[in-house]
ROMAR-718948 format. One line per field, with one value per residue: residue in three letters; y negated, z, x negated of N, C-alpha, C in turn; residue number from 1. Coordinates in steps of 0.05 Angstrom, whole numbers, plus 5000, padded with zeros to 4 digits. Atoms other than C-alpha are relative to their C-alpha. Layout:
N
code	ALA/...
nc2	Y/...
nc3	Z/...
nc1	X/...
cac2	Y/...
cac3	Z/...
cac1	X/...
cc2	Y/...
cc3	Z/...
cc1	X/...
pos	NUM/...
// end
This chain:
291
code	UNK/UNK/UNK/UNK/UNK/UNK/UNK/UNK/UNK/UNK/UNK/UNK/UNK/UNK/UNK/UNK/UNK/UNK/UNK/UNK/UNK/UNK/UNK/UNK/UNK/UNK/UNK/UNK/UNK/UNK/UNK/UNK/UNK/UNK/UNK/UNK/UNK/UNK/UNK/UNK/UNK/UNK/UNK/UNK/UNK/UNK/UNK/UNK/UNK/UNK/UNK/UNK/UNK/UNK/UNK/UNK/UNK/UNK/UNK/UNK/UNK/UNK/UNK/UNK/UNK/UNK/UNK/UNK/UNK/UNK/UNK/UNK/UNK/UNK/UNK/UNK/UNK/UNK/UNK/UNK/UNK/UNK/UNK/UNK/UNK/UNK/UNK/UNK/UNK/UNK/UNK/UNK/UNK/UNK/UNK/UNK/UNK/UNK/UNK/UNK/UNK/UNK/UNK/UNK/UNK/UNK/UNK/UNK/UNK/UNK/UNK/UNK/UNK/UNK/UNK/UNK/UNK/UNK/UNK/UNK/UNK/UNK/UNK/UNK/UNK/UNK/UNK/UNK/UNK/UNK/UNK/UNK/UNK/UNK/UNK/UNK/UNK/UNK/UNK/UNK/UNK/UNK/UNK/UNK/UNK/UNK/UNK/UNK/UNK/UNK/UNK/UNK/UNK/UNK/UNK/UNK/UNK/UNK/UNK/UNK/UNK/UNK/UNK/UNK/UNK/UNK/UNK/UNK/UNK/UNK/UNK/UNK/UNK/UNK/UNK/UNK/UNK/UNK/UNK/UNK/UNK/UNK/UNK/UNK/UNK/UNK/UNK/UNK/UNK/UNK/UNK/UNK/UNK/UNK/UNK/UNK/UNK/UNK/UNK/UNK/UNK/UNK/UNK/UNK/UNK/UNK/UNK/UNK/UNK/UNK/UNK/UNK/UNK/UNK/UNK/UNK/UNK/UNK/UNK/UNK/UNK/UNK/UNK/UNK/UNK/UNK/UNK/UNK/UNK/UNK/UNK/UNK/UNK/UNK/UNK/UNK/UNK/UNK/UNK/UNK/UNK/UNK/UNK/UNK/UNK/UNK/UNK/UNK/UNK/UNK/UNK/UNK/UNK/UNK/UNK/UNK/UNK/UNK/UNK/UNK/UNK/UNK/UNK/UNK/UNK/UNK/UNK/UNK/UNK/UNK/UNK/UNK/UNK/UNK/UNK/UNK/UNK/UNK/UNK/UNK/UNK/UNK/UNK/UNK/UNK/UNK/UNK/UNK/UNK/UNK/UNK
nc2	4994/5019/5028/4989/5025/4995/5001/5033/5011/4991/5026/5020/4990/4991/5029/5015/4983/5006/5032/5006/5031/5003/5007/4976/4995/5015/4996/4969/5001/5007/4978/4979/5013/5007/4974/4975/5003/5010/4988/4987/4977/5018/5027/5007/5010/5015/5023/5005/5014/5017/5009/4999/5028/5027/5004/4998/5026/5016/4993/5025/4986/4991/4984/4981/4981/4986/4981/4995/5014/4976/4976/4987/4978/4967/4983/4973/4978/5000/5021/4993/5024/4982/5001/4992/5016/5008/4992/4980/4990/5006/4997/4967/4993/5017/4994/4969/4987/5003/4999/5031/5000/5014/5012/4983/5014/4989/5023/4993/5014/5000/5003/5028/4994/4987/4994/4984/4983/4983/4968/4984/4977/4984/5022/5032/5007/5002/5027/5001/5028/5002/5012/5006/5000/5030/5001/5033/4996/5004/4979/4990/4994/4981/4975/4995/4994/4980/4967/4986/5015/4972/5000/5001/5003/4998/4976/5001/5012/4995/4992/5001/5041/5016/4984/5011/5034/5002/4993/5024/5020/4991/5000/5034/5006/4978/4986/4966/4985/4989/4972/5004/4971/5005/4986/5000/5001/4990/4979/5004/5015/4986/4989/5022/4972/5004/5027/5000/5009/5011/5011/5020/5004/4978/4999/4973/5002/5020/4985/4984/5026/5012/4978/5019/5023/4998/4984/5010/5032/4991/4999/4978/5008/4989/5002/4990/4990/4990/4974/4989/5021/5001/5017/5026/5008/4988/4988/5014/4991/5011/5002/4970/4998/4998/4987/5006/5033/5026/4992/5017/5028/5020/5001/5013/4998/4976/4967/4982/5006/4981/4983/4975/4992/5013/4968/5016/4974/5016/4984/4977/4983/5014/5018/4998/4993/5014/5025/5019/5025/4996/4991/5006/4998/4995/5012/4994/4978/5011/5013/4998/5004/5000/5013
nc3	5029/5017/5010/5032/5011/5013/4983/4983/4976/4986/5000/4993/4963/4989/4993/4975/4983/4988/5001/4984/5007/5012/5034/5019/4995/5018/5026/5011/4998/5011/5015/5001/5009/5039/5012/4990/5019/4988/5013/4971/4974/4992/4995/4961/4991/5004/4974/4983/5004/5002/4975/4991/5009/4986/4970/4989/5008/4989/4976/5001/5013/4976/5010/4987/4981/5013/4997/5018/4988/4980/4991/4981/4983/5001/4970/5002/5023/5028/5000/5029/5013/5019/5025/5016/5008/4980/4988/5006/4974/4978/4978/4987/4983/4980/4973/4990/4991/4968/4978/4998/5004/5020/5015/5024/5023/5027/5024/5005/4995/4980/4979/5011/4991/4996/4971/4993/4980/4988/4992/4983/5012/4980/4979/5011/5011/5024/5003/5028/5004/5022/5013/5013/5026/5018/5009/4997/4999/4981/4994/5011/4987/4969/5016/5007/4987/4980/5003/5028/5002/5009/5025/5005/5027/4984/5026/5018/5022/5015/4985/5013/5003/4981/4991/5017/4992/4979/5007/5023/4977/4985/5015/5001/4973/4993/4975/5004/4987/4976/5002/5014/4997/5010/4980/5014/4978/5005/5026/4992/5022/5025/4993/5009/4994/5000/4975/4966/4994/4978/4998/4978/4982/4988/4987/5013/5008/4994/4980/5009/5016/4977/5010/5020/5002/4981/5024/5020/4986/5002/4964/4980/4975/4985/4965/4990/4987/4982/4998/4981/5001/5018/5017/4999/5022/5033/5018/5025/5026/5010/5033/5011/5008/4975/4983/4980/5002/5000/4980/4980/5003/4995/4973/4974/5022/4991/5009/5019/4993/4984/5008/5003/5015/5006/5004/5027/4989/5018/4999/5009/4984/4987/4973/4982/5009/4996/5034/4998/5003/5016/5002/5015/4983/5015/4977/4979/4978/4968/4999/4969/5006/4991/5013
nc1	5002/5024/4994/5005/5023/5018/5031/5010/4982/5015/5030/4995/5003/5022/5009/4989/4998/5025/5008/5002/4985/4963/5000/5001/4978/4978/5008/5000/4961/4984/5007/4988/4969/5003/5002/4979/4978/4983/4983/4989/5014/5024/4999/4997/5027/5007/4977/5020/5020/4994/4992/5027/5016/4997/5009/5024/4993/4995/5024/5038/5022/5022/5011/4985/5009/5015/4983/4977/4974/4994/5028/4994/5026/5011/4996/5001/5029/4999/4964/4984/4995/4973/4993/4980/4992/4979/4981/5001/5004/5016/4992/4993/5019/5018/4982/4996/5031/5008/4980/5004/4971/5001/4977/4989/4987/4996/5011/5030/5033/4996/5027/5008/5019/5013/4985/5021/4988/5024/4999/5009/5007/5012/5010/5013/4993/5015/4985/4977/4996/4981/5007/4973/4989/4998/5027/5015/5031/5007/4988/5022/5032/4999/5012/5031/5010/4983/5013/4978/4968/4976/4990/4965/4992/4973/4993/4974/5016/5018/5016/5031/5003/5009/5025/5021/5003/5012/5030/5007/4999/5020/5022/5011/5013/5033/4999/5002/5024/4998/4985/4967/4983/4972/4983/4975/4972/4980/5003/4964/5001/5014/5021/5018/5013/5024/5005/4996/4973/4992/4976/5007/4978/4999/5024/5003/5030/5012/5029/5018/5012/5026/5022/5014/5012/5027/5022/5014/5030/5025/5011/4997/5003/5018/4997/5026/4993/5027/5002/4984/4976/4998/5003/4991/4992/5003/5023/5013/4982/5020/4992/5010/5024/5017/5012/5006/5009/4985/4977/5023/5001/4981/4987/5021/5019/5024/4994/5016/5034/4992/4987/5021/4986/4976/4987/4981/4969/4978/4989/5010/5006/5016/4989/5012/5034/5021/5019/5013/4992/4996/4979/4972/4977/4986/4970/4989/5029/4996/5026/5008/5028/5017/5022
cac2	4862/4853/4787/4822/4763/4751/4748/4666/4671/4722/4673/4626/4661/4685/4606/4586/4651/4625/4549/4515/4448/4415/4396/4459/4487/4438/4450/4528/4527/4483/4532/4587/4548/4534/4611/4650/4681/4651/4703/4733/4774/4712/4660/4674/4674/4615/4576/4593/4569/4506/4489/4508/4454/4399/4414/4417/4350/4317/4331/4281/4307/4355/4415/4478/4534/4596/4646/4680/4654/4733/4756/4812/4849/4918/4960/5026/5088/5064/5005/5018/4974/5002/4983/4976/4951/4912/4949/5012/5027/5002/4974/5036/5068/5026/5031/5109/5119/5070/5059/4979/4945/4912/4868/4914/4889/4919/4853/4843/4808/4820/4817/4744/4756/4809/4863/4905/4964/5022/5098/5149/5211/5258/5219/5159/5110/5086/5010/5004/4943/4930/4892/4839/4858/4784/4798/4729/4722/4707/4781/4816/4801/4843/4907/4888/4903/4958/5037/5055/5034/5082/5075/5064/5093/5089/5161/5132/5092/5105/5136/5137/5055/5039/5084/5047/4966/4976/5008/4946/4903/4938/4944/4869/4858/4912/4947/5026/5045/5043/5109/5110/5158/5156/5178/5181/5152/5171/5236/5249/5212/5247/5298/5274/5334/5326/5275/5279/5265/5233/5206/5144/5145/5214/5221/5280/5299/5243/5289/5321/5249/5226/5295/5259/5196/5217/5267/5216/5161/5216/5214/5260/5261/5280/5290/5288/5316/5325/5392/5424/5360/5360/5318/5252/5220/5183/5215/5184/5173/5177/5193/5266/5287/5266/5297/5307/5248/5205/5225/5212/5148/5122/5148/5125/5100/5145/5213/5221/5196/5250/5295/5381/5406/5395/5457/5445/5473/5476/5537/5577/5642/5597/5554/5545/5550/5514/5461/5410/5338/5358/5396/5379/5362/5384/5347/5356/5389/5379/5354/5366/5338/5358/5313
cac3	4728/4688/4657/4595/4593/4545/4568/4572/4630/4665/4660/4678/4747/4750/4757/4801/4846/4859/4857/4903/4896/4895/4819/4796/4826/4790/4729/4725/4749/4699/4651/4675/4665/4588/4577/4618/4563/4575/4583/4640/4675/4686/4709/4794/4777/4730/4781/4836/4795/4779/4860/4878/4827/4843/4923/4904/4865/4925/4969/4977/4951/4998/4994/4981/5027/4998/5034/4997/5014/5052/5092/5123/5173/5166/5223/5229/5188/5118/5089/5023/4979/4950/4882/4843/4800/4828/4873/4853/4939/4965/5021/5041/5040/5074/5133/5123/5135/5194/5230/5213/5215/5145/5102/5044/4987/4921/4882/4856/4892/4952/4983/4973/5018/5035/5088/5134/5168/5212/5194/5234/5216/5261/5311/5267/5238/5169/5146/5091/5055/5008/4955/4923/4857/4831/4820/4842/4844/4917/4930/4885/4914/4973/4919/4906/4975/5004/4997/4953/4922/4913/4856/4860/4810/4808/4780/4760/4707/4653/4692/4641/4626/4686/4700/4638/4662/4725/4700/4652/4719/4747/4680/4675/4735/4730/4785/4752/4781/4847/4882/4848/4880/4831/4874/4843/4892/4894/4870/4908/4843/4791/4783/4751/4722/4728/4794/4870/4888/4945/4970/5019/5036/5047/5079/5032/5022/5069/5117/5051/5016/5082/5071/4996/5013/5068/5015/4960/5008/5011/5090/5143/5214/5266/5343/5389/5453/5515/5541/5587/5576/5523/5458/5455/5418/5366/5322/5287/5212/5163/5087/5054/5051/5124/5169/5238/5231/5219/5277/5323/5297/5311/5380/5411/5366/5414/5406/5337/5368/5426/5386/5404/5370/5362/5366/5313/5342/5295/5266/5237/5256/5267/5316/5375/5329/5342/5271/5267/5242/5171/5182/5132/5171/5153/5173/5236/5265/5339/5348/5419/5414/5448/5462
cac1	5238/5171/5166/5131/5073/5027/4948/4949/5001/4957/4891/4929/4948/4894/4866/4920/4908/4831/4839/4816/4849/4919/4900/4875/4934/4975/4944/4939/5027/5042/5006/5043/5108/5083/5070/5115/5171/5239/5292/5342/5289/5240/5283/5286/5209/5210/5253/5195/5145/5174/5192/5123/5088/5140/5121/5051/5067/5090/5034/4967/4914/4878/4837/4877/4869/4827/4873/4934/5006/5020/4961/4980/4929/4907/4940/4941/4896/4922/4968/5006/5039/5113/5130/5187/5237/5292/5346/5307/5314/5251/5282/5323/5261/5218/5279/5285/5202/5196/5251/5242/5317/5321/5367/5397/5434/5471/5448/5387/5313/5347/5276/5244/5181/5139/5169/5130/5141/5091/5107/5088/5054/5033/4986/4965/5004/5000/5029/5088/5090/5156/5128/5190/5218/5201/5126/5104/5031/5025/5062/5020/4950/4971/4956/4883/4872/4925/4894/4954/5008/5071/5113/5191/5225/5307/5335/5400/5351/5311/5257/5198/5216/5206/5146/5117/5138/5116/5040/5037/5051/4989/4947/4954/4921/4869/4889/4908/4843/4883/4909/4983/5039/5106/5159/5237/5290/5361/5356/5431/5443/5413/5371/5299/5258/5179/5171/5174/5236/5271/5334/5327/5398/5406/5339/5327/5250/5226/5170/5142/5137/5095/5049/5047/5029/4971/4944/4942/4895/4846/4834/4831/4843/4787/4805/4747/4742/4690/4677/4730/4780/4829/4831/4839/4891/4902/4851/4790/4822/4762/4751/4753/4684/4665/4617/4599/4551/4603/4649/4586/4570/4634/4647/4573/4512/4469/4502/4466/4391/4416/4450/4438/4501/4579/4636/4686/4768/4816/4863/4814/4783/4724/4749/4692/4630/4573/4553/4507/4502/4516/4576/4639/4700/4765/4845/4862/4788/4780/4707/4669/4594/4540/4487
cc2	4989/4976/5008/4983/5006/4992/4969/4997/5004/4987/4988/4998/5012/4968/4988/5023/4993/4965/4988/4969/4989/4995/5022/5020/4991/5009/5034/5006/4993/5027/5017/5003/5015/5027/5028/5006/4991/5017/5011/5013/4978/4979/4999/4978/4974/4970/4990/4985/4964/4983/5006/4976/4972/4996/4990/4965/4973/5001/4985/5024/5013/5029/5029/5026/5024/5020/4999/4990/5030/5002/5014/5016/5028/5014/5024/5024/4982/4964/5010/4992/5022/4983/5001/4979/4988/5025/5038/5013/4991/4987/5020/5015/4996/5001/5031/5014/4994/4997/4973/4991/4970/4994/5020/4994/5022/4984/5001/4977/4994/4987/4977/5005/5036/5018/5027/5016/5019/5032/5012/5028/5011/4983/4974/4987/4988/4970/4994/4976/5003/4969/4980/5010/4975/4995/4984/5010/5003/5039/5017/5008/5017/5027/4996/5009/5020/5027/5021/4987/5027/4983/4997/5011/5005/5025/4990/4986/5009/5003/4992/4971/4996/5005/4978/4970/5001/5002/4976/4977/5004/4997/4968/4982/5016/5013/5038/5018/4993/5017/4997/5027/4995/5018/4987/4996/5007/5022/5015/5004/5020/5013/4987/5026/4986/4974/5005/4986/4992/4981/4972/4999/5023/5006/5026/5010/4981/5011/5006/4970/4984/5016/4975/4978/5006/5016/4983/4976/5017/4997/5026/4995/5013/4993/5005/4998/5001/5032/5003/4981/5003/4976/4970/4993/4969/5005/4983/5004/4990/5017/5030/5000/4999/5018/4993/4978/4974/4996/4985/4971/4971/5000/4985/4998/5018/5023/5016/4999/5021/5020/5038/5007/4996/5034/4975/5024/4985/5041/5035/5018/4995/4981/5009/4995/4977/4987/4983/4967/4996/5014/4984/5000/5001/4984/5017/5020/4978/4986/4996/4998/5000/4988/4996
cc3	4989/4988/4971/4989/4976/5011/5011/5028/5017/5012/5019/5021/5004/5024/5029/5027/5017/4997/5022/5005/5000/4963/4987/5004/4987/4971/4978/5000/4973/4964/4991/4986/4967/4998/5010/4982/5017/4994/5026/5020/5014/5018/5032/4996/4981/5020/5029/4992/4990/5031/5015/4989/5004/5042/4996/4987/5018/5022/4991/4993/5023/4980/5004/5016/4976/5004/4990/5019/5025/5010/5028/5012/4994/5018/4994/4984/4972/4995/4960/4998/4987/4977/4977/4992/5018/5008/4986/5036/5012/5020/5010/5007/5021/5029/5004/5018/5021/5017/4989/4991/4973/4982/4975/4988/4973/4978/4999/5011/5025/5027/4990/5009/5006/5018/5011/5022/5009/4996/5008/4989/5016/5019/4995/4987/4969/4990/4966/5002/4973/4981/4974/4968/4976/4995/5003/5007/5035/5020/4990/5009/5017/4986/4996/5035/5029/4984/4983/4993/4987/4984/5000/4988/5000/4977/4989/4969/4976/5007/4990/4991/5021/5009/4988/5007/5019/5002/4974/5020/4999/4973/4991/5023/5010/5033/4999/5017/5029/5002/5006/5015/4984/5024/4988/5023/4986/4977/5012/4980/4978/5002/4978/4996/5002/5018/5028/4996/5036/5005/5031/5016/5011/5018/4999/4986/5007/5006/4970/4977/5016/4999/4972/4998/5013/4981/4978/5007/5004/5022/5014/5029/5019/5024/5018/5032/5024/5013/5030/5003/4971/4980/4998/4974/4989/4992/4986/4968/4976/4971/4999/4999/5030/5011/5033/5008/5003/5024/5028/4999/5010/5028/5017/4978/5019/4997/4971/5007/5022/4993/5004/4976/5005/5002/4992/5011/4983/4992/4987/5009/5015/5016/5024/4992/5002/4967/5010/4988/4970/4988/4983/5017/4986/5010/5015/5019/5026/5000/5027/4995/5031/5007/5021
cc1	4973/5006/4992/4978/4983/4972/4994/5016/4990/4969/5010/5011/4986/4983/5012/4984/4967/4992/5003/5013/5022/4994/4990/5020/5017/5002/5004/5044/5014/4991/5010/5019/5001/5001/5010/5028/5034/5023/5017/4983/4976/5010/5004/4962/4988/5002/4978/4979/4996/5011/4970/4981/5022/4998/4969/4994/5002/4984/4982/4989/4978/4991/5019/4996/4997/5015/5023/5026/5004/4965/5007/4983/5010/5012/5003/4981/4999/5015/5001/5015/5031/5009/5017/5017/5022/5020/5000/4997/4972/5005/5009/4983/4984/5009/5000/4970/4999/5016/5011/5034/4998/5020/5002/5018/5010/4993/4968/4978/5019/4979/4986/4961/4987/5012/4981/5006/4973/5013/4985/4987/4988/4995/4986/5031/5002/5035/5009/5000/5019/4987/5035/4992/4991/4979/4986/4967/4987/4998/4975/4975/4997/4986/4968/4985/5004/4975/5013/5021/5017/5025/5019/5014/5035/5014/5026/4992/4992/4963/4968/4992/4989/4976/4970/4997/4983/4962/5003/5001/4965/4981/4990/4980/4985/4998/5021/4975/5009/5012/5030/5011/5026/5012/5029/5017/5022/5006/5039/5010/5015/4975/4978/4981/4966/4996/5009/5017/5015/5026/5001/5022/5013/4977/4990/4973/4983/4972/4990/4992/4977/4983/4997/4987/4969/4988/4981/4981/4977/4986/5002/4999/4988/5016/4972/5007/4970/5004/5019/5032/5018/4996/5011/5012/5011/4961/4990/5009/4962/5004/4996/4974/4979/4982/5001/4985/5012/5015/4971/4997/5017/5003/4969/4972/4973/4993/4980/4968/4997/5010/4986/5021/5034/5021/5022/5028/5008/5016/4987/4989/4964/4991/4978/4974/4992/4984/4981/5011/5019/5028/5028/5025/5021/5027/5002/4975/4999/4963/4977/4965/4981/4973/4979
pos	1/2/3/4/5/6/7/8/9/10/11/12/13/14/15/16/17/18/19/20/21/22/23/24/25/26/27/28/29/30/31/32/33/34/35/36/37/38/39/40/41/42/43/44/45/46/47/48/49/50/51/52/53/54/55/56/57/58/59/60/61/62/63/64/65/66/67/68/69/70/71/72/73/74/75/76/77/78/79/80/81/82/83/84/85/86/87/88/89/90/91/92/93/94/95/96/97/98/99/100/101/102/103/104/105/106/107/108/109/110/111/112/113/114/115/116/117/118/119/120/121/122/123/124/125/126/127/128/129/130/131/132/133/134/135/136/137/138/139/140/141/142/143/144/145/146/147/148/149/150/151/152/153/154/155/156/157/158/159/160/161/162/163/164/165/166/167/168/169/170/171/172/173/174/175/176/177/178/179/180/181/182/183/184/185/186/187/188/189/190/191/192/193/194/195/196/197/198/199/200/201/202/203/204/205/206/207/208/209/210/211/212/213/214/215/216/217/218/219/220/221/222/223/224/225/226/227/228/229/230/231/232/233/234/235/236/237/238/239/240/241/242/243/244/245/246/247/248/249/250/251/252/253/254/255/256/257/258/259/260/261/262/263/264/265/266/267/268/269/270/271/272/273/274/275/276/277/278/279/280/281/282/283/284/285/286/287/288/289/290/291
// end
C-alpha cells in the first residue's frame, strides 16, 4: 500500500539511500521515522524502519557499504521490475511466466524480499523481478535500474486507484520517465474495460502479455549466421533502430574494417538480399556477413 508521504520523508530516503556512514544512516532513518504518516498502511514499513535504525544503533561505527541491500545481476536480454499493490497477484504471476516455485499467500506482504525469476520468450530470456508490496527503499532502487517496470493492477479493485497510488510511488522517485506496461490481473474475476488483461491463475492471456512486455523494452532480436551453416542461437538482442554495423561490431571488431556486404533472411519477399553496413534491422532478421 502507498504510504502517501510528504516530500521531507522522500529527502530523507533519499539521504539514507546514498549515505555513506553508520551516522548518516542513523540520522536520515530516524528522519524517516519523524515524517513517515502514521496509519494502517505504514506500519509493516514503519516497524522495518525502526528495526533497521536500532540494528544500525548497535553496530560500531564503520563505514557503510555504497551498494544497495538487493543487488541483483543483469541476466538475460532485459530485467523488469513488477509492481503492485499488495496481494494484487504478483507472485502468481511471476510463477505463471517462469516456471519459478514460489510462496503464495491470501494475506497481505506475503513477499518480504525481492523474488526472481527467468521467462522465456522465444530464444532469449528476459529477468522478472517481483518487487514487495511494502515499498521499502532498499526494494525500490532495483527500478532505477531494471528496463521496465510492469504495473500490477488487481481487477477485483478499484482499478484507476490503484493505477494512480502506484504512479505517485514512481512520480516520487522520478522514475515515470521509465518504460511503464499496466497490465490488469484476475480478469477470471472481473471484467476491466480499457487495459490488457490477464489471469495468473487461469493462465489466461499469458503468451500475448510476453509479446507486450518484449514490445514495450523496445528491442529486437538479430540471429547471425555464416554462409552455408545455419543460425546460431540465442540471438544477438539489441535496440529498435539497429543496424548491420552494430550486429558486426559485436560479433568480431574486424568484420566492419573487412566488411564487403551482409544478406539479411528473414520472412519477407526479400529474404537473401545483399545490404550494407547501414542497413536497418528488423526482430527476428537472420544476419550472414560477408567480409
Amino acid at each position: 500500500m502507498p504510504i502517501n508521504a510528504g516530500p521531507e520523508y522522500f529527502v530523507a530516503e533519499k539521504r539514507y539511500l546514498e549515505a555513506r556512514t553508520r551516522q548518516e544512516k542513523i540520522t536520515a532513518l530516524q528522519e524517516m521515522i519523524r515524517t513517515l504518516p502514521k496509519h494502517k498502511g505504514t506500519e509493516t514499513l514503519l516497524a522495518q524502519l525502526r528495526k533497521r535504525l536500532a540494528k544500525l544503533k548497535s553496530q560500531k561505527s564503520v563505514k557503510a557499504k555504497s551498494r544497495p541491500a538487493f543487488l541483483i545481476r543483469k541476466l538475460g536480454a532485459a530485467q523488469v521490475s513488477i509492481l503492485g499493490l499488495t496481494n494484487s497477484g504478483k507472485s502468481s504471476l511471476l510463477k505463471a511466466l517462469t516456471g519459478k516455485d514460489i510462496e503464495i499467500a491470501d494475506y497481505p506482504y506475503t513477499t518480504k524480499k525481492p523474488k526472481v525469476g527467468m521467462m522465456p520468450f522465444g530464444d532469449v530470456q528476459i529477468q522478472l523481478i517481483e518487487i514487495p508490496s511494502t515499498f521499502d527503499p532498499e526494494s525500490l532502487s532495483i527500478l532505477y535500474t531494471c528496463d521496465e517496470i510492469l504495473i500490477l493492477l488487481d481487477a477485483t479493485g478499484d482499478v484507476k486507484k490503484q493505477e494512480e497510488e502506484i504512479k505517485r510511488v514512481l512520480r516520487n522517485r522520478n522514475l515515470l520517465d521509465k518504460k511503464l506496461l499496466l497490465v490488469v490481473n484476475k480478469s477470471d474475476l472481473k471484467s476491466v474495460a480499457n487495459y490488457f488483461k490477464v489471469s495468473a491463475k487461469d493462465k489466461t492471456g499469458l503468451d500475448n502479455l510476453k509479446e507486450k512486455i518484449w514490445s514495450a523494452l523496445g528491442l529486437i532480436r538479430v540471429y547471425t549466421k555464416s554462409p552455408g551453416k545455419p543460425k546460431v542461437i540465442p540471438p544477438i538482442t539489441l535496440i529498435e533502430g539497429s543496424r548491420v554495423r552494430d550486429v558486426a561490431s559485436v560479433v568480431h571488431k574486424d568484420f566492419i574494417k573487412n566488411f564487403k556486404f551482409a544478406r539479411i533472411f528473414n520472412n519477407s519477399k526479400f529474404s537473401g538480399s545483399s545490404v550494407g553496413l547501414d542497413y536497418n534491422l528488423k526482430d527476428l532478421d537472420v544476419v550472414e556477413i560477408h567480409a
